[in-house]
N, C-alpha and C positions, 0 to 999 in steps of 0.2 A: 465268192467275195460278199461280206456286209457289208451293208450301204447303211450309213448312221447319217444319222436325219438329228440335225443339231437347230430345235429353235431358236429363235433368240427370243428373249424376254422383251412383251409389248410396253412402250412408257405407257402408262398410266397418267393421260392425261386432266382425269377428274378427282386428280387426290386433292382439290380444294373442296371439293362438294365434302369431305370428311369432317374435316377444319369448320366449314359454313355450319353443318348442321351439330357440328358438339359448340358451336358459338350460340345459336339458336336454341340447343335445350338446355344451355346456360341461363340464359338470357327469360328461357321459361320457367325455370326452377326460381330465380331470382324473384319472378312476379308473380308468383304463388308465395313466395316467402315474407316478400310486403303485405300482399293482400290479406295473410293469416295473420298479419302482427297487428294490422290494422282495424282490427277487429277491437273492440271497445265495449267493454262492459257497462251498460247505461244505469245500473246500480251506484256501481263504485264511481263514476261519472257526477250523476248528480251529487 
C-alpha cells in the first residue's frame, strides 16, 4: 500500500512585506524623479 503524504499549503503570512516594499520603491523612484527635475540651469536662470 502507498501512503500519499498530502501537504497543505502554509498561509503566507508576510504578503504585506511585498505590498510595503513595491510602496517603498515607489515612493523612491518618485524622489529621484523630483530631484532630477529640480535641477536648474543657472544660465537660462539668470
Amino acid at each position: 500500500m502507498a501512503r500519499r503524504h498530502i501537504e497543505e499549503e502554509k498561509e503566507n503570512h508576510e504578503r504585506w512585506l511585498i505590498s510595503y516594499a513595491d510602496m517603498v520603491t515607489m515612493l523612491l523612484c518618485l524622489c529621484v524623479l523630483l530631484f532630477a527635475l529640480s535641477q536648474v540651469n543657472q544660465k537660462k536662470f539668470d
